[in-house]
C-alpha positions in Angstrom: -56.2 19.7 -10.8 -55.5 22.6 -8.0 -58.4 24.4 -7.2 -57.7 28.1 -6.2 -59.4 31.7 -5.1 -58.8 34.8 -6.8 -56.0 36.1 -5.0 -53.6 32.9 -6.7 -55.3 34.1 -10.0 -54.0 37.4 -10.0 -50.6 36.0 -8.6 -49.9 33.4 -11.1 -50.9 36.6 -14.0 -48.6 38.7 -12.2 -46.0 36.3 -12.4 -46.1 35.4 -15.9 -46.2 39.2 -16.8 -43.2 40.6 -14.9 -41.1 37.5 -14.5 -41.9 35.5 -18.0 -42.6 38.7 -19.9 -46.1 37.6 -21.2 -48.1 40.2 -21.6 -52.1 40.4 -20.4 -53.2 40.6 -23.5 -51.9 37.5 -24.9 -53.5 35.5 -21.6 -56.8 37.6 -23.4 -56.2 36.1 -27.2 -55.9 32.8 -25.6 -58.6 32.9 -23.5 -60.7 34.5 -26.1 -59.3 31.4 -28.9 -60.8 28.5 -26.1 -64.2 30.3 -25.9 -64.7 30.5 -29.5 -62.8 26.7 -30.2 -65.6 25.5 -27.3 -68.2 27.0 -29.3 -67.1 25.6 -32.6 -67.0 22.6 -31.4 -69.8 22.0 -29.6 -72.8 24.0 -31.5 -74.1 22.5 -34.5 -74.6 25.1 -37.6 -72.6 28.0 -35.8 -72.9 30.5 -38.7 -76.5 30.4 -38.5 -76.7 31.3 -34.8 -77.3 34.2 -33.6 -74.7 35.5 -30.9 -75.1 37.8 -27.8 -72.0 38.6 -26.2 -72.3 40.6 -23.1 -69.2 42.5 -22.1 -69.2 44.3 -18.7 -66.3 47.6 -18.5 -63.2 44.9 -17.2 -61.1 42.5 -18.5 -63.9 39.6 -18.7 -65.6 42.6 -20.8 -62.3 42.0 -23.5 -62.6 38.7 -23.5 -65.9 39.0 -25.3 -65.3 41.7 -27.2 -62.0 39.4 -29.0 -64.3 36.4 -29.2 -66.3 38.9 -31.2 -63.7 38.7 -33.4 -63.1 34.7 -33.8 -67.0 34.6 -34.5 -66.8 37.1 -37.7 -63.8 35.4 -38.9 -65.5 32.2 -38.9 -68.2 33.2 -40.8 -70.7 34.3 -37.8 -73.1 36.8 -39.4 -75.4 38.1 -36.2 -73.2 38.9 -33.8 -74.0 41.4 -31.4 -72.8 43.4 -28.7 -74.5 44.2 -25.4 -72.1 46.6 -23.2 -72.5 47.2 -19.7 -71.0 50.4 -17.9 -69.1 51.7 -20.4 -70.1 54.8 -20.0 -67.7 55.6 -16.8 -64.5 53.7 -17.4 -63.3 50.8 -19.7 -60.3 48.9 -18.7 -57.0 49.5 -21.4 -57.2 46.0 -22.6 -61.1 46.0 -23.4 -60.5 49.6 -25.6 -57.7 47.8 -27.7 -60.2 44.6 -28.5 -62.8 47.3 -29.4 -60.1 49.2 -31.9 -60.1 45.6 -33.8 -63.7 45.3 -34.5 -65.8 47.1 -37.3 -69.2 47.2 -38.1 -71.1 45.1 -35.2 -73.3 46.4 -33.1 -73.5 47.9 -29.8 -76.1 47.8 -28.0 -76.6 49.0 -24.0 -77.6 46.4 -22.0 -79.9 48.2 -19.7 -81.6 49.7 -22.5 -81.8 46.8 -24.5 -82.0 43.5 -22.6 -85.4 42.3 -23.6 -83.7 42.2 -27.2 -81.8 38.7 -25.5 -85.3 36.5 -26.3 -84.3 37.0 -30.2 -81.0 35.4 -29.3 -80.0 31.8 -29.9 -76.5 31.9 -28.0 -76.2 34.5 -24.8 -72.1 34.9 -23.6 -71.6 36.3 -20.0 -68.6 38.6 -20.1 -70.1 40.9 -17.4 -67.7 40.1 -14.4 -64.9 38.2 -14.0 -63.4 36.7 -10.5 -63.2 40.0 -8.8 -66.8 41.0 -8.0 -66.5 41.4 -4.4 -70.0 43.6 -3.9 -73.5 43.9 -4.7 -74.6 44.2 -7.8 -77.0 47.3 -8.4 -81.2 46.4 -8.7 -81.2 47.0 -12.6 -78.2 44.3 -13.0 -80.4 41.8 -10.8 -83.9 42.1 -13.0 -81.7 41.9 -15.9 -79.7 38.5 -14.8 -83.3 37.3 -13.8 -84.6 37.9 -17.3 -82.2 35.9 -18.5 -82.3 33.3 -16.5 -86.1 32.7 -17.4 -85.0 32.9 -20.7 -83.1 29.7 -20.5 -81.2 30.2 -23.4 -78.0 28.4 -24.1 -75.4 30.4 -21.6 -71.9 30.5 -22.1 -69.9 32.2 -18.8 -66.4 33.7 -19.5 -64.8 32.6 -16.1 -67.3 32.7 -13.7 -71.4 33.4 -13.8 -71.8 37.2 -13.5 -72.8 37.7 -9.9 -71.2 35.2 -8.4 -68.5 35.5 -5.5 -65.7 33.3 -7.1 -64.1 32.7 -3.8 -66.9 32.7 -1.6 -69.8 31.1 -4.1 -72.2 33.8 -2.6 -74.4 34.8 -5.0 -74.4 39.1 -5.2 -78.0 40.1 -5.2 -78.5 38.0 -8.2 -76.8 35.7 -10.7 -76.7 34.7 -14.6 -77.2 30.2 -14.7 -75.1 29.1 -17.4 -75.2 26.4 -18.8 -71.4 26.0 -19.8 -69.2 27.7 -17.2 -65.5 28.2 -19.6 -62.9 29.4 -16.6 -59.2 29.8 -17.1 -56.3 28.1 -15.4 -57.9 26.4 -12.2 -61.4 26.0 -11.4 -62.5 28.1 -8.5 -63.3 27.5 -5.1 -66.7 29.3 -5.0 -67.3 26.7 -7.8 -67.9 24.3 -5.4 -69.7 26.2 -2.7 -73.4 27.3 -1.7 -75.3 28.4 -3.6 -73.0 28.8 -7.0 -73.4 25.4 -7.2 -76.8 25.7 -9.1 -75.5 28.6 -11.5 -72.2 27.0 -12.9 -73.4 24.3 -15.1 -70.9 22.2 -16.6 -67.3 23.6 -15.9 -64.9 23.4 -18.6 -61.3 24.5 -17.5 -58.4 25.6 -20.0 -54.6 26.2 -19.6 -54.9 29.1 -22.3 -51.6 26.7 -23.9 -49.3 26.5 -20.7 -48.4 23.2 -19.3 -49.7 21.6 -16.2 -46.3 21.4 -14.4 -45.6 25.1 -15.2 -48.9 26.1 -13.9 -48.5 24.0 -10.9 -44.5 25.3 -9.9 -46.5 29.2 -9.4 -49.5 28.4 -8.1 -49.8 26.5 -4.3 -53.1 25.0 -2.7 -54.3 22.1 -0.6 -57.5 22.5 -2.4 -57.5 19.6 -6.0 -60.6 18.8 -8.1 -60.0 14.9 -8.5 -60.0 14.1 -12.4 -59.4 10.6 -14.1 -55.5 10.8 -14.3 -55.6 11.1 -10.9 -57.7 8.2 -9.8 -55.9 6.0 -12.7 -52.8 5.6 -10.5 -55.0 4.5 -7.4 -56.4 1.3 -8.8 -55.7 -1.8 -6.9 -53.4 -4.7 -9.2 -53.1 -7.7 -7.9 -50.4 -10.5 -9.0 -52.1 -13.8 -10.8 -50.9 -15.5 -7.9 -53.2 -13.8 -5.2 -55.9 -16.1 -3.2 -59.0 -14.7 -1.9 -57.4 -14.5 1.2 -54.8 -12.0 0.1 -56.9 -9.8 -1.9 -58.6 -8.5 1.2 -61.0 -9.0 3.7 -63.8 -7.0 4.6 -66.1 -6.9 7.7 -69.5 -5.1 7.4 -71.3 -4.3 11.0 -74.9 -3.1 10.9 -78.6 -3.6 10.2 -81.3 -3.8 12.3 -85.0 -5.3 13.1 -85.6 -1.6 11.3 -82.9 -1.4 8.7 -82.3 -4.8 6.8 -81.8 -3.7 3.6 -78.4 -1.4 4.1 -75.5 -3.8 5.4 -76.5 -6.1 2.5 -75.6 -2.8 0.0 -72.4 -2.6 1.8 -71.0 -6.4 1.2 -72.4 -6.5 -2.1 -70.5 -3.2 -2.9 -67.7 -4.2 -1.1 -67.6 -7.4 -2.8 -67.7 -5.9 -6.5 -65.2 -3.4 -5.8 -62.7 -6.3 -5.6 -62.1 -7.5 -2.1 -61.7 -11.6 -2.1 -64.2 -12.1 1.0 -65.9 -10.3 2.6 -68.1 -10.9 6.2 -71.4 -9.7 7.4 -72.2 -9.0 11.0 -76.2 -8.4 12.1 -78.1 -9.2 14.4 -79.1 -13.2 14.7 -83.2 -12.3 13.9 -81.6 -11.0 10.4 -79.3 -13.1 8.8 -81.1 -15.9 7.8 -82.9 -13.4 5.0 -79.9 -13.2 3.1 -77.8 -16.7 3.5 -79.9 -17.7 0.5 -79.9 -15.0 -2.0 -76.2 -13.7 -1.4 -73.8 -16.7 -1.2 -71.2 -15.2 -1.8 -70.7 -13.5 1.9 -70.0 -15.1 4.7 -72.4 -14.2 7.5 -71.7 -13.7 11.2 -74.6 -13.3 13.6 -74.4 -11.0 16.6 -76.3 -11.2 19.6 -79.3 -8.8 20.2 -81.9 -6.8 22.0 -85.2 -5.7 20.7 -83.9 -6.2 17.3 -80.9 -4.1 17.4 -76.8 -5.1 18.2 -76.3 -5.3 21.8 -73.4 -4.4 23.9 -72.8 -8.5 24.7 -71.4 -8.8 21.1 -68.3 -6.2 21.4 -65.8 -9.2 22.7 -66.9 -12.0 19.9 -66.6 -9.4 17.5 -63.2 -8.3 18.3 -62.3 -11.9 18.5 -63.3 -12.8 15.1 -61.5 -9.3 13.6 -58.6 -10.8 15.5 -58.7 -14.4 14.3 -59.9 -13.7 10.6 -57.6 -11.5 10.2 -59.9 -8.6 8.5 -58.4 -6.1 6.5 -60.9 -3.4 6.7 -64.4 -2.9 8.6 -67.8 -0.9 7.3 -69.5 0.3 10.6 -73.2 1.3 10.3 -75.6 0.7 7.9 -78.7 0.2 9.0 -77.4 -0.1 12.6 -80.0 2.2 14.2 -80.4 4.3 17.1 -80.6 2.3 19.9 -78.7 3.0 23.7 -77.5 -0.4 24.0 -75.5 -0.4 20.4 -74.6 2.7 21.4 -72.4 1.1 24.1 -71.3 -1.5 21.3 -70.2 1.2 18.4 -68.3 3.3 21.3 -66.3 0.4 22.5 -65.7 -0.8 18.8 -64.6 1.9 17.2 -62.0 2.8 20.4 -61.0 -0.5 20.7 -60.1 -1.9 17.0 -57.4 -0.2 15.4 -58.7 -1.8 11.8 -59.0 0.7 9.6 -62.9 1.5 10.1 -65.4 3.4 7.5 -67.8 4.8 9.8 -71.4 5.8 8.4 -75.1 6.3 8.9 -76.2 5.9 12.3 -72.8 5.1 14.2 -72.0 8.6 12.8 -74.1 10.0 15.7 -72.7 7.8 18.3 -68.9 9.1 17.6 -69.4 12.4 18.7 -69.5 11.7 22.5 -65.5 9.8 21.8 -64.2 12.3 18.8 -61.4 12.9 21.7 -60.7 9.5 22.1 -60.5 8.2 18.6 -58.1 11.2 17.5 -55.3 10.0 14.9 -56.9 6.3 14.1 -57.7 4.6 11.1 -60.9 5.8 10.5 -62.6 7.5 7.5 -66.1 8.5 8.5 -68.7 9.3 5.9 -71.3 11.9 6.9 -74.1 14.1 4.8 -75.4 17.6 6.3 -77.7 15.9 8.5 -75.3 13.7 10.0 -72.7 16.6 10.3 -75.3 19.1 11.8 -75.6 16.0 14.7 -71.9 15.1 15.5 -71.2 19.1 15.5 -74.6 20.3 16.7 -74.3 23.2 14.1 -77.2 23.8 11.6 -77.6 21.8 8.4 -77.8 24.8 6.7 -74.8 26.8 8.1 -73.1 23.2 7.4 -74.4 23.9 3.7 -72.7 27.1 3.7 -69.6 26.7 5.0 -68.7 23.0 4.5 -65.0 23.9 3.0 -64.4 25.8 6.5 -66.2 23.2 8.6 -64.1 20.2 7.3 -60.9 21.8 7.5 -61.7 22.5 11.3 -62.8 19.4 12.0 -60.0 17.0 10.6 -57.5 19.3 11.6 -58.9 19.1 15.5 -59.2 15.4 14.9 -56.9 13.7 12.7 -59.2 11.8 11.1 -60.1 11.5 7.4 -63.8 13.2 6.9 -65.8 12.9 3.5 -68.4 15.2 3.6 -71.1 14.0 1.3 -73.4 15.8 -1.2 -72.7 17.5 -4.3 -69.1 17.7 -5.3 -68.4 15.4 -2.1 -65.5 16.6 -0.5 -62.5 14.5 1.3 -60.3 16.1 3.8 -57.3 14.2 4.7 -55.5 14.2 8.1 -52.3 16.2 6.5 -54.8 18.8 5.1 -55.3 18.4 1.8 -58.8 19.0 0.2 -60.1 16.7 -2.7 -63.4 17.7 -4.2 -64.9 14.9 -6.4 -66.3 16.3 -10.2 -70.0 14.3 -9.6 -72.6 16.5 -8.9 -76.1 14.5 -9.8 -79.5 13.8 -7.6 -79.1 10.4 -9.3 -76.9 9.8 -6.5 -79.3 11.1 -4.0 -81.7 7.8 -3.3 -81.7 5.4 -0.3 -78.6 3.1 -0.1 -76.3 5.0 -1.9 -74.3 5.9 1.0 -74.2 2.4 2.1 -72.8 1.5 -1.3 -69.9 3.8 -1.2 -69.3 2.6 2.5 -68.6 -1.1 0.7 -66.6 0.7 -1.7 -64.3 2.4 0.7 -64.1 -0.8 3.2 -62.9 -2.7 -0.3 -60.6 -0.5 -1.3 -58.5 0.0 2.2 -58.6 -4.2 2.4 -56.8 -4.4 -0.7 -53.9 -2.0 0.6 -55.0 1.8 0.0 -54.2 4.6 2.3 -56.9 6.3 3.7 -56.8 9.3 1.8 -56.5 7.3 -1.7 -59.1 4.8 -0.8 -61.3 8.4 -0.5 -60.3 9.8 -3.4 -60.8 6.5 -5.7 -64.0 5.8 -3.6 -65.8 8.5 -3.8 -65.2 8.8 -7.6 -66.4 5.5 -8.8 -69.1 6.1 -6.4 -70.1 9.0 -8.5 -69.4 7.8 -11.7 -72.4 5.5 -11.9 -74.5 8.4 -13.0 -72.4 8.3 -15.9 -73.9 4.6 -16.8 -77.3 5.6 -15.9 -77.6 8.4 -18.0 -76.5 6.9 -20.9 -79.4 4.5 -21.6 -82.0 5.4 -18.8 -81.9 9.6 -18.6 -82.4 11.3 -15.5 -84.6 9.3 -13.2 -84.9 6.5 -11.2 -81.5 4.7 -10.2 -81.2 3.0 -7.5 -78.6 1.7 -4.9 -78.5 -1.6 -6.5 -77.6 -0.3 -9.8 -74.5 1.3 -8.2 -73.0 -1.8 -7.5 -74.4 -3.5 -11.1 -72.3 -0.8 -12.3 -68.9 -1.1 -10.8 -67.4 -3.3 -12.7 -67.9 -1.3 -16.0 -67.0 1.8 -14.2 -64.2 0.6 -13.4 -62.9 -1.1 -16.8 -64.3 2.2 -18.5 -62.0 4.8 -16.0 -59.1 2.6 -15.9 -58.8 1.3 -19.1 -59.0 -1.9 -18.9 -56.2 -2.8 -16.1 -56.2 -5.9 -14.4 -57.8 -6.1 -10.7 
C-alpha cells in the first residue's frame, strides 16, 4: 500500500471531484460510515457508551459531526459535541452535516474540556492533514488533559497536532489509541516523534478500488502488507537437494561476541536455506560443533581472539569452491584493527551477495566509494548509522526518510534502516516501510537473527530488494506469536527463530518451501 503526504491527498480529492464528478461530500459520508462501522465493530455494548466527538472548524470537524449521525441512528443515546473555533469560520461542508443533526449537544471545547473524564469514547476531529503551524497554548493544555486521561481515542485521519507530512508534533498532540486515516497512510505516520501518538493505524478506501486509487496517486514510498510479501515466498520443486536450496555462509564472532553468529545460522537455517556454513575464529568453534549439528563449521585463523587479516584468502577460497549462495558479515565480529583489514578486503573483493551488520557496519564507511553498485544489503540501527555517516543519532531519528534516500541514492546499495517501522531503501529508489513497530523486537540478537533471515532468503534466489521486504517482515512478525500466549515482555532472540516456521505457514498460508 502507497504511502503519501498531503499534497497527493488533496490531488487524488481534486481529481475525483472535477474529473469523476464525486463530490466532497460523499468522500465525507464515506469516511464518516468507516468511522462509525470501526466503532461498531470493535466496542462491545456501543449504545451504552458514552461518546465525545470533537470537531475542529474544517473538514475533519464534518467528519465528526456525520458520524454524529450514524451513532444516533444506531441507537447511541449520549452523544455529545465538543466544537472547537467555531466561532470565526466553519467550512461549507461541516455547516451542512450540522443542518442534519437535532437535539445533541454542543458544547465548547475550551470551556468545557474537563467534562472529557465523564466520557467513555473521546473522537479527534480537531485537524485533519493540513495543520501546518503551531497550535495555540489553550489547544496544548487541552490535548495534554486528554492524554492523561487515557481514554479510549479514536483520530479521524491523523492525531490533532500532528504534522502529517513531517510527523512533527505542533506544540502538542492528542495519543490515540486507534488512528482511522483515509486512502493512504501518511508519511508523518512513520516519522519522529508521531510515532508514539498514532496507535494502531487502520486505513480505508472510503469504497474505491485499490487499482483506481493507485492509477491517480504516484509514490516510491509503500507500507509492506501481507499480499505483498505472499508473492515473495521461496517454492522449491520436490526434486530440490540441499545443495540447490541454497547455501549460506555466516562470518563473525569473537573471543567477546560468541553468542551472535550462532543466531545468524540458526536463523538462516530455519528460514529455509539447505546448508548453511559458519566461519569464527578457531578458539570458538568447538562450543557449538556439539549442540548445533546441523551447521557446518569453518574455523578461521586469529589474533587475540578476534578474525585476522591471514584468513581473507582461505575464505575467498572456500566461497569459491563451495559454491555459497549468500554471506551474513558481522555478528559478533568486534572492533578490532586487524579484522578491520579482513572485512575491508572481503566485502570489496567477493561479489556474493553480502548482508552486512553489527560491527562490520563501522568498518564500511572508510570503502562506501569502493563498494558502490554491489550486492550488498547492509543492516544498520541509529547507532550504527550515526557511525558510518558521523551524523547524530538523534538527527538520524529525525530525519531517517531523508537520510536513506541520500544515502542509497549516493551509493547504490540496498540500506534497511532498523527501528520502529524498519525502513528498506532499494537501489532504484523505492521506500518500503515494514508495519511492526514493538520493543519486543528490541533485545540482544535480534538483529543477528534477521541478518540469517536475509542471507536465507537471497541463497534461495531473491533479489535484494525482495529478500528485504520479506525479511524484514517475518522478522517482525514474531511479536505476533509472542504476544499471543506470553504478553508484552520478555522475548528473546532465540524465540525469533523458534518462531519462523509458524510465521511463515501462518503469513503464507500454508505454501510449500
Amino acid at each position: 500500500m502507497k504511502i503519501v503526504n498531503s499534497e497527493d491527498i488533496r490531488n487524488l480529492e481534486k481529481i475525483l471531484e472535477k474529473q469523476y464528478k464525486i463530490p466532497a461530500l460523499m468522500l465525507m459520508e464515506n469516511a464518516s460510515t468507516f468511522i462509525f462501522n470501526f466503532l461498531k465493530d470493535n466496542i462491545s455494548d456501543l449504545k451504552s457508551k458514552n461518546v465525545a466527538i470533537l470537531c475542529g472548524p474544517g473538514n475533519n470537524g464534518g467528519d465528526g459531526v456525520a458520524l454524529v449521525r450514524h451513532l444516533l441512528n444506531y441507537g447511541v443515546k449520549n452523544v455529545y459535541v465538543f466544537s472547537y473555533f467555531w466561532d470565526k469560520k466553519i467550512s461549507d461542508l461541516l455547516k451542512i452535516q450540522l443542518s442534519l443533526i437535532n437535539n445533541v449537544p454542543i458544547l465548547d471545547l475550551k470551556a468545557n474540556y474537563k467534562d472529557l473524564r465523564l466520557f467513555d469514547i473521546i473522537v479527534d476531529g480537531i485537524f485533519g492533514i493540513g495543520l501546518k503551524r503551531d497550535i495555540e497554548d489553550n489547544l496544548k493544555n487541552i490535548f495534554e488533559y486528554i492524554n492523561e486521561l487515557k481514554k479510549f481515542v479514536i483520530s479521524i485521519d491523523v492525531p490533532s497536532g500532528i504534522d502529517s507530512d513531517t510527523g512533527e508534533i505542533r506544540g502538542s498532540a492528542i495519543k490515540s489509541s486507534y488512528t482511522l486515516t483515509m486512502f493512504y497512510p501518511k508519511k508523518g505516520f512513520f516519522e519522529y516523534p508521531a510515532i508514539e501518538y498514532i496507535g494502531n493505524l487502520v486505513v480505508d478506501r472510503l469504497n474505491f478500488g485499490d487499482m483506481f486509487l493507485d492509477s491517480i496517486v504516484k509514490s516510491n514510498m509503500e507500507l509492506v502488507d501481507e499480499n505483498m510479501v505472499q508473492k515473495l515466498i521461496p517454492v522449491h520443486t520436490k526434486m530440490v537437494y540441499k545443495g540447490k536450496k541454497g547455501k549460506v555462509l555466516i562470518i563473525g564472532g569473537s573471543l567477546k561476541y560468541t553468542g551472535a553468529p550462532i543466531l545468524s545460522a540458526l536463523s538462516a537455517l530455519r528460514s529455509g536455506a539447505g546448508m548453511v556454513y559458519l566461519s569464527v575464529p578457531e578458539s570458538i568453534h568447538m562450543i557449538y560443533r556439539a549442540i548445533y549439528p546441523e551447521i557446518i563449521y569453518i574455523p578461521l585463523k586469529e589474533i587475540d581472539g578476534y578474525i585476522s587479516s591471514e584468513s581473507l584468502d582461505y575464505i575467498i577460497e572456500i566461497i569459491n569452491s563451495y559454491e555459497i549462495d549468500a554471506i551474513g558479515l558481522g555478528p559478533g565480529i568486534g572492533l578490532y584493527s586487524d579484522t578491520s583489514l579482513f572485512v575491508k578486503g572481503f566485502i570489496t573483493k567477493v561479489d556474493t551477495p553480502i548482508v552486512v551488520d553489527a560491527d562490520a557496519l563501522v568498518y564500511i564507511k572508510d570503502i562506501l566509494e569502493e563498494i558502490k553498485g554491489k550486492k550488498i544489503i547492509i543492516t544498520p540501527h541509529y547507532g550504527e548509522m550515526s557511525k558510518i555517516l558521523n551524523l547524530p543519532v538523534g538527527y538520524i531519528q529525525k530525519n531517517r526518510f531523508l537520510i536513506g534516500e541520500d544515502f542509497v541514492r549516493k551509493y547504490k546499495i540496498n540500506l534497511i534502516l532498523k527501528g520502529p517501522y524498519s525502513l528498506t531503501f532499494t537501489k532504484e529508489g523505492q521506500i518500503y516501510v515494514n508495519p511492526f513497530a514493538d520493543s519486543l523486537l528490541a533485545t540482544a540478537g535480534s538483529g543477528d537473527v534477521l541478518t540469517g533471515i536475509l542471507a536465507s532468503l537471497l541463497a534461495q534466489g531473491l533479489s535484494e530488494n525482495n529478500a528485504c521486504i520479506l525479511g524484514n517482515y517475518v522478522h517482525g512478525f514474531s511479536v505476533n506469536f509472542w504476544k499471543r500466549n506470553r504478553g508484552n515482555y520478555g522475548m528473546i532472540s532465540s524465540d525469533i527463530i523458534d518462531f519462523l516456521p509458524d510465521i511463515f505457514m501462518e503469513i503464507f498460508k500454508g505454501k510449500s518451501i
